[in-house]
N, C-alpha and C positions, 0 to 999 in steps of 0.2 A: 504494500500500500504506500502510495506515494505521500507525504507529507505537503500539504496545503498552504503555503507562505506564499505573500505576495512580496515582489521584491520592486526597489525604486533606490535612487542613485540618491547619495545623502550630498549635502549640502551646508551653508554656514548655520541653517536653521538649527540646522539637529546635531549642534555642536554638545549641548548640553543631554541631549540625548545620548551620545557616544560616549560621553565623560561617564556618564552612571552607569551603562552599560558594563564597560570596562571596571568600573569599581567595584558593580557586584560579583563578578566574576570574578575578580580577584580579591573581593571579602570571602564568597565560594572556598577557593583555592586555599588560602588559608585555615578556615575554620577545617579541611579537611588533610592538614599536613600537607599541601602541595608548595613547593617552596618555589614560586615563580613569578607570576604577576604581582604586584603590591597596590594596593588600594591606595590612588592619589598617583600612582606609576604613568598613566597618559593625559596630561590634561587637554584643553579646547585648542591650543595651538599646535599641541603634536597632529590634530586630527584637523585642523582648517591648514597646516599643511598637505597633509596627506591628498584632502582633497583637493587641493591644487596640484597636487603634484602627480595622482596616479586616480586612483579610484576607489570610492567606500562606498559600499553599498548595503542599506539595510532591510531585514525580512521583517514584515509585519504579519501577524495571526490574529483574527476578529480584531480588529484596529488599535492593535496595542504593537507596537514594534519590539517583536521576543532576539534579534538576533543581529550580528552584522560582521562585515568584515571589508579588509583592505587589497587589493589586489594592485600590486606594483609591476613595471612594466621591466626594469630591473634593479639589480639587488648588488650593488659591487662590494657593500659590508663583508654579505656573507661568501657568493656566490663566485666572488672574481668578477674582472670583466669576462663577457660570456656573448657570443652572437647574439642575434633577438630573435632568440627559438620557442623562448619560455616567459610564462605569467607566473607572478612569485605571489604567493598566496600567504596574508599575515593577517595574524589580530581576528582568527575565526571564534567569533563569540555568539553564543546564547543566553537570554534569559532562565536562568536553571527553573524559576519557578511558573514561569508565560509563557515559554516554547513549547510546543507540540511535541509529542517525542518523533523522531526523527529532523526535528529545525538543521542539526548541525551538517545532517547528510544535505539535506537541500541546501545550502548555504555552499559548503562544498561542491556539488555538482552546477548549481547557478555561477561559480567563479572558473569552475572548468569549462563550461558553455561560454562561460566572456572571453575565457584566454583562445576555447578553438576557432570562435568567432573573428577573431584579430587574425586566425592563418598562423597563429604557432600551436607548435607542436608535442609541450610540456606543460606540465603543470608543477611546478617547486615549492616549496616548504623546509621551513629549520623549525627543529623543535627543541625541547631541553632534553638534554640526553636522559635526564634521572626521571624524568616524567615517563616512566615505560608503558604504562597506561595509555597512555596519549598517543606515543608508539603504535600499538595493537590497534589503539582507534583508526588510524590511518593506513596501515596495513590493511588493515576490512574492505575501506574506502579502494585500496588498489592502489596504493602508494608503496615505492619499493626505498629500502634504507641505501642508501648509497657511501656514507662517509662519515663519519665525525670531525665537526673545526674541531679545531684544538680548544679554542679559548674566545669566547666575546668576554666585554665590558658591560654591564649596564649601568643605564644612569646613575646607580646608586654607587657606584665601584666595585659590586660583586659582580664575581669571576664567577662565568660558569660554562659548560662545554653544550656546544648542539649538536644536535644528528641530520644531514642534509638527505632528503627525502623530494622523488619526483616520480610521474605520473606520467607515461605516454595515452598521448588525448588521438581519437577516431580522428 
């Protein structure tokens, strides 16, 4: 059964939207030992960047917006430079308690559908290596593990390693 979201391209409106989104997600992630997003970790300029610079898009269910995500055109942090073969997929979020179950697959295949639509050929993603959960999730999805970086920053100064993960798209 397919999961029922409507999806629409965000904008400076729903800045304040993406800000909450991402906090509870990462109030989520904490209350349940996940040691990665931080509550207050993206605020309205990380995402009124974004959307000037690539693409956010969020899913709404009975008119409530349960989900969203970032889709970048490239990624030279993680990825290298790299031809323009692939859509780098970041910042897939849900509503834990207003999504639908199944939000996260649709939000997923909606960003795989924008990248085939552009005429490339991949779908890319980094994860946190210790989140192995999140792993499997994506594995399900059809995403194969490709690499571990060694080492990102994040804002905060902690050090932690990713796993570079990609998707050949129909």
């Amino acid at each position: 059964m397919t999961t029922q979201v409507a999806f629409r391209r965000a904008d400076e409106r729903d800045l304040d939207v993406l800000v909450g989104l991402f906090d509870g997600v990462a109030h989520w992630m904490v209350r349940n030992g996940i040691d990665q997003w931080k509550p207050g970790g993206k605020d309205a300029e990380h995402f009124r960047t974004r959307i000037a610079d690539g693409e956010v898009w969020l899913a709404s269910h009975g008119g409530r917006v349960v989900g969203a995500y970032e889709l970048w055109w490239e990624d030279r942090e993680v990825w290298g430079p790299q031809p323009p073969v692939a859509g780098y997929v970041h910042r897939l979020m849900t509503d834990r308690e207003a999504a639908p179950a199944g939000a996260g697959r649709a939000l997923l295949a909606h960003a795989e559908e924008r990248i085939a639509a552009s005429g490339r050929t991949l779908a890319r993603l980094d994860r946190e290596t210790r989140n192995a959960r999140l792993g499997t999730y994506y594995e399900g999805a059809g995403y194969t593990t490709l690499a571990p970086l060694l080492e990102k920053v994040g804002a905060d100064g902690r050090r932690y390693t990713v796993t570079l993960m990609e998707k050949a798209l129909a």
